[in-house]
KEMI-181761 format. One record per atom (N, C-alpha, C): x, y, z; residue in one letter; atom name. Coordinates in nm, 4 decimals, padded with zeros to 6 digits. Example, Ala and Ser with C-alpha at 12.3 -4.5 7.8 and 13.67 -1.06 7.14 Angstrom:
2
[[01.3190,-00.5690,00.7800],"A","N"];
[[01.2300,-00.4500,00.7800],"A","CA"];
[[01.3200,-00.3300,00.7800],"A","C"];
[[01.2850,-00.2250,00.7080],"S","N"];
[[01.3670,-00.1060,00.7140],"S","CA"];
[[01.2900,00.0030,00.7870],"S","C"];
END
This chain:
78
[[05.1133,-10.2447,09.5663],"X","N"];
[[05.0376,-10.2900,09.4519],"X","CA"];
[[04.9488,-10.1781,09.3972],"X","C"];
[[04.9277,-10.1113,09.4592],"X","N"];
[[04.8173,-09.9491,09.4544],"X","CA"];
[[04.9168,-09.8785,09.3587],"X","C"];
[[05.0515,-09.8754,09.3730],"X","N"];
[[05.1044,-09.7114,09.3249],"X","CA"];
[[05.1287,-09.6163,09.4253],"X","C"];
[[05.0538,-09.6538,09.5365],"X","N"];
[[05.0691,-09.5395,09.6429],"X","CA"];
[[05.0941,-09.6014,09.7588],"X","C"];
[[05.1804,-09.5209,09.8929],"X","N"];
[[05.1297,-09.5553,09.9939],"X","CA"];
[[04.9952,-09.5009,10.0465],"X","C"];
[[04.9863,-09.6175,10.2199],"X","N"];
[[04.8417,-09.5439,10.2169],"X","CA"];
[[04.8615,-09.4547,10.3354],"X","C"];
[[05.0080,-09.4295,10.4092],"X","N"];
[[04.9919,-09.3366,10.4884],"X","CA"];
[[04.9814,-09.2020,10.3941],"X","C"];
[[05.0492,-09.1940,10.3057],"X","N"];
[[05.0755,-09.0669,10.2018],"X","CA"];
[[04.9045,-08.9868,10.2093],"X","C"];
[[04.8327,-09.1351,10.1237],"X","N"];
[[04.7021,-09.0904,10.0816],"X","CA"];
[[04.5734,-09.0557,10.2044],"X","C"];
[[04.6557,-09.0766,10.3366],"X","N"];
[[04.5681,-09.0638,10.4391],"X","CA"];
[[04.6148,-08.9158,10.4815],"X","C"];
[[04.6657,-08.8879,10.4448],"X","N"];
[[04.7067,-08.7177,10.4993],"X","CA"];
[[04.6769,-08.6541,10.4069],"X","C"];
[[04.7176,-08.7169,10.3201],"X","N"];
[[04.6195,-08.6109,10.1344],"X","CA"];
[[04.4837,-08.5966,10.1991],"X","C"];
[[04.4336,-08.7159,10.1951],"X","N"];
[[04.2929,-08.7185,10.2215],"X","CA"];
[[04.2037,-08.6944,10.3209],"X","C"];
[[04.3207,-08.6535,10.4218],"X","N"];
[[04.2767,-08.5354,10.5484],"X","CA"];
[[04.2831,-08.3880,10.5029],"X","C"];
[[04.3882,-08.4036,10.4241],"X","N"];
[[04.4039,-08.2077,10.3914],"X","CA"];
[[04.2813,-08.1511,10.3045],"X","C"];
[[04.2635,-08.2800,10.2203],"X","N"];
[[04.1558,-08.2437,10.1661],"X","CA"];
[[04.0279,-08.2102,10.1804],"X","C"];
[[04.0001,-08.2996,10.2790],"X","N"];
[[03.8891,-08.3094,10.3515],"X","CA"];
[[03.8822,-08.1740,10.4199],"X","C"];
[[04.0106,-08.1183,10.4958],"X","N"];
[[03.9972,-07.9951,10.5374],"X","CA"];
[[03.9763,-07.8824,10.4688],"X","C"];
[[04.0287,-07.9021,10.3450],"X","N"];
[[04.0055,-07.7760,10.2632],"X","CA"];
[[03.8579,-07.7607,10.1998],"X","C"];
[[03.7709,-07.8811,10.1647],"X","N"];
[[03.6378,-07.8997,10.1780],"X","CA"];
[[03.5613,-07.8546,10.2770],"X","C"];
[[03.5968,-07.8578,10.3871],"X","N"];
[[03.5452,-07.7742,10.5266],"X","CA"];
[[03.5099,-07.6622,10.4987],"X","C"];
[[03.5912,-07.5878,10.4706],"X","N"];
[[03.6237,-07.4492,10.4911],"X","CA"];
[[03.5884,-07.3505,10.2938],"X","C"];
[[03.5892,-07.4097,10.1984],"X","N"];
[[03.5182,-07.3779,10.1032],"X","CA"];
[[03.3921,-07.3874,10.0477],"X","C"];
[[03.3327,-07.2525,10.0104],"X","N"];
[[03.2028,-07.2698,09.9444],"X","CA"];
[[03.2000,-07.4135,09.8757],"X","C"];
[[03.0581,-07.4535,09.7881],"X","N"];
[[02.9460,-07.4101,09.8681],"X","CA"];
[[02.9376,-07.4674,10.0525],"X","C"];
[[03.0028,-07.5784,10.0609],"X","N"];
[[02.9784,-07.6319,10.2037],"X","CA"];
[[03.0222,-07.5110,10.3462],"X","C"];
[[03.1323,-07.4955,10.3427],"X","N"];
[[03.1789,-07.4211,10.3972],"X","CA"];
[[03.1123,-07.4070,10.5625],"X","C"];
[[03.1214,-07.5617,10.5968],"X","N"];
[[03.0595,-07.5463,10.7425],"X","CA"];
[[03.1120,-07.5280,10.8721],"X","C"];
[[03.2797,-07.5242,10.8550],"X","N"];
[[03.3374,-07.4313,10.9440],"X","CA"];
[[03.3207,-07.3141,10.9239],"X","C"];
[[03.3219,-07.2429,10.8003],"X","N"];
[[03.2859,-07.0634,10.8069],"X","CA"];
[[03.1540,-06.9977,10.8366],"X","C"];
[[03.0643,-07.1399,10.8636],"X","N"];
[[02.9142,-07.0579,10.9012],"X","CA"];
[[02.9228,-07.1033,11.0646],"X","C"];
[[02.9991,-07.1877,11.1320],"X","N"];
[[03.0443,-07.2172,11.2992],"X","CA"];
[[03.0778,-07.1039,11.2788],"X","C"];
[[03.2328,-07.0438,11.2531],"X","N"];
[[03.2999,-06.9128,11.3104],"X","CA"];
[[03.1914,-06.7887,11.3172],"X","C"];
[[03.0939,-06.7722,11.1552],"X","N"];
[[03.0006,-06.7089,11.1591],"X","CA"];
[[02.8950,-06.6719,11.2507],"X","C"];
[[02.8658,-06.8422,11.3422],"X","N"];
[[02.7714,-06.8209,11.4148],"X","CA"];
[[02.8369,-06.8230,11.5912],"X","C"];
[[02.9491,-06.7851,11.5787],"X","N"];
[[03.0432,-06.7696,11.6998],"X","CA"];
[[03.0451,-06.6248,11.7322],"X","C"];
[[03.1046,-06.5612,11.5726],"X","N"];
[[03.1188,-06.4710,11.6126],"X","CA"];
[[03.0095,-06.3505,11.5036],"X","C"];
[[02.8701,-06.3516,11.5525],"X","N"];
[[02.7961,-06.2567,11.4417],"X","CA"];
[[02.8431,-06.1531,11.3907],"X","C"];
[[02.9032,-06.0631,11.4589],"X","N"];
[[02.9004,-05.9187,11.4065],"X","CA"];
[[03.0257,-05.9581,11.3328],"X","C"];
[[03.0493,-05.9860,11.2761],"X","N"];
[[03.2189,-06.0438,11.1812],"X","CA"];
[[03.1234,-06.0682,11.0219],"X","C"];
[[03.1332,-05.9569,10.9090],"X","N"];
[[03.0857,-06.0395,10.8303],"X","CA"];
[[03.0883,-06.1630,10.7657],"X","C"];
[[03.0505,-06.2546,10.6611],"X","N"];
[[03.0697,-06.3821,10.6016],"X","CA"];
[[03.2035,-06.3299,10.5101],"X","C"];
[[03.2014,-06.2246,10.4234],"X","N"];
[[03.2731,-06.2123,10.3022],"X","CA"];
[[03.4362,-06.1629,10.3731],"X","C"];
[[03.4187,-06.0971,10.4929],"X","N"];
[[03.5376,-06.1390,10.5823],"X","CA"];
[[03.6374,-06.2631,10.6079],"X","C"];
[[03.4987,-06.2987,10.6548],"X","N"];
[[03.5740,-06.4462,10.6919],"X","CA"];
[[03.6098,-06.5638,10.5662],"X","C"];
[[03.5576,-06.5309,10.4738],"X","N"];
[[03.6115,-06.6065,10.3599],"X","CA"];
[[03.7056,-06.5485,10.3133],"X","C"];
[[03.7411,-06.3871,10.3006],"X","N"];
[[03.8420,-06.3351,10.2795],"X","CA"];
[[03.9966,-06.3951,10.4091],"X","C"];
[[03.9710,-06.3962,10.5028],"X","N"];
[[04.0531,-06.4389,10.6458],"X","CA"];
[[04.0942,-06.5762,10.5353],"X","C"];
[[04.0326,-06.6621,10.5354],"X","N"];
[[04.0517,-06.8226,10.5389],"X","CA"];
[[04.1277,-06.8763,10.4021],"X","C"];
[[04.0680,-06.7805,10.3287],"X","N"];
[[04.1700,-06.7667,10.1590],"X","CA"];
[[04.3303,-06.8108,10.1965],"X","C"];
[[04.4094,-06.7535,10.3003],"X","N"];
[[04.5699,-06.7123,10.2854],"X","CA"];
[[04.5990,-06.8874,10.3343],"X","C"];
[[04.4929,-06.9449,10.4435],"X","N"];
[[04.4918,-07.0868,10.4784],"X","CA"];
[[04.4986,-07.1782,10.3760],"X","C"];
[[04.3279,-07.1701,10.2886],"X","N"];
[[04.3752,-07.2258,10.1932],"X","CA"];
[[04.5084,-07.2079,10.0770],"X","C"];
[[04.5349,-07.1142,10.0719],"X","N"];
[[04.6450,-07.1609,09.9844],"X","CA"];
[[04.7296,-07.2036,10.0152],"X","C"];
[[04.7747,-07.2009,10.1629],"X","N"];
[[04.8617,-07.2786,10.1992],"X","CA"];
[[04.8374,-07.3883,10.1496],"X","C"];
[[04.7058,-07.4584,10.1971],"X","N"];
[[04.7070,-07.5580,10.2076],"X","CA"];
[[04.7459,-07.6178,10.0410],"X","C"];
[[04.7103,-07.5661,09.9727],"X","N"];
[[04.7276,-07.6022,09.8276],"X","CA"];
[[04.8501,-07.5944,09.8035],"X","C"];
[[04.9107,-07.5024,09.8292],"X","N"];
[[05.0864,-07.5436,09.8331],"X","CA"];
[[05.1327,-07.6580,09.8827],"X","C"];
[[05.0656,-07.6897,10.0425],"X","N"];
[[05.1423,-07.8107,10.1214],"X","CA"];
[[05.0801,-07.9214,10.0624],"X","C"];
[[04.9499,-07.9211,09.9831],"X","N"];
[[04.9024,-08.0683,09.9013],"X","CA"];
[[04.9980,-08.0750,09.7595],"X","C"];
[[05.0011,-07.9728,09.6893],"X","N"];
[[05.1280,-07.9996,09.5403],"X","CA"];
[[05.2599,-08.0584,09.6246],"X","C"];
[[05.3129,-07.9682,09.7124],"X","N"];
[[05.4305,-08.0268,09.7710],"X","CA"];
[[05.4405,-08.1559,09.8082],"X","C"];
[[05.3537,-08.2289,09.8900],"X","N"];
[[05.3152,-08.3691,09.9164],"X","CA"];
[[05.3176,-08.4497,09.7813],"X","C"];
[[05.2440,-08.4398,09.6901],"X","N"];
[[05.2442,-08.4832,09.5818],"X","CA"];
[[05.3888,-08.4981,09.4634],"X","C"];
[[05.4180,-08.3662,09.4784],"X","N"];
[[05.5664,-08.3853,09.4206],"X","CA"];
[[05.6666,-08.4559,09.4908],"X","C"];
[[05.6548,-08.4340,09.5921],"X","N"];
[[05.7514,-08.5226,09.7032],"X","CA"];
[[05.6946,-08.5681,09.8565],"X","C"];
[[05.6689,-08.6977,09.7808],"X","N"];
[[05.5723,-08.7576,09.8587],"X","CA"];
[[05.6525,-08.8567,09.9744],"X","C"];
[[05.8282,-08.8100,09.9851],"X","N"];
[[05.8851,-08.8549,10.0742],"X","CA"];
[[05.8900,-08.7678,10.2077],"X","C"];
[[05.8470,-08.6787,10.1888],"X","N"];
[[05.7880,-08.5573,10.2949],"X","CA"];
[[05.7581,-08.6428,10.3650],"X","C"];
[[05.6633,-08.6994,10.3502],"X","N"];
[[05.5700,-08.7430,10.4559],"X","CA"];
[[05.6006,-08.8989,10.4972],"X","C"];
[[05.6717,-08.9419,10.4008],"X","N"];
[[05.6993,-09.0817,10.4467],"X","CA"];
[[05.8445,-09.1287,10.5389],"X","C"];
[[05.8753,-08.9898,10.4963],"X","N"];
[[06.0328,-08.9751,10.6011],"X","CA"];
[[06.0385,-09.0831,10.7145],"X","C"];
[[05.9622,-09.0397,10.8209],"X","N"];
[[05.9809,-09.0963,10.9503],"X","CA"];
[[05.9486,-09.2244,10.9824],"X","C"];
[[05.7960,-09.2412,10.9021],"X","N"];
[[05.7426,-09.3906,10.8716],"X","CA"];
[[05.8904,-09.4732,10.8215],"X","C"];
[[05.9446,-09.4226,10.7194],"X","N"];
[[06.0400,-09.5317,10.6542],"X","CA"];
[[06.1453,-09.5449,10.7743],"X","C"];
[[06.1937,-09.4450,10.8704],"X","N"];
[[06.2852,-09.4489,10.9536],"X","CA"];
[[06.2493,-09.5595,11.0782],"X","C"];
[[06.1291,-09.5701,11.0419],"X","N"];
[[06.0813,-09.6652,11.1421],"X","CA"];
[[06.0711,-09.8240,11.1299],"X","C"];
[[06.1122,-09.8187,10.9892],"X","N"];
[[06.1428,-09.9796,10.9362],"X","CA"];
[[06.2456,-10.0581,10.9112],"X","C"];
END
């Protein structure tokens, strides 16, 4: 009745959530790694985490365009 499933939108809405983690301004996994590892600058480690996120932005369009990705196994299970 949504338009969506809600396993789909529960993994969107984990990836997302992860990619919120890890980007300014919040970015409160990169000030943990920061405060793990001091002598590592900040503009490093946002440089490091960049190649992640875009993954991740690839694997969220991909989900979205084909949102049977993810529903594959669920449906195999019905």
């Amino acid at each position: 009745a949504l338009g969506f499933d809600p396993i789909w939108y529960a993994i969107i809405l984990t990836m997302v959530t992860t990619m919120g983690a890890i980007t300014p301004p919040v970015g409160v996994n990169i000030y943990v790694v920061k405060a793990l590892a001091p002598e590592i600058e900040l503009g490093t480690i946002f440089k490091s985490v960049s190649f992640f996120l875009m993954a991740c932005i690839v694997c969220i369009i991909l989900l979205i365009i084909f949102p049977d990705i993810v529903l594959f196994i669920p449906n195999l299970a019905q």
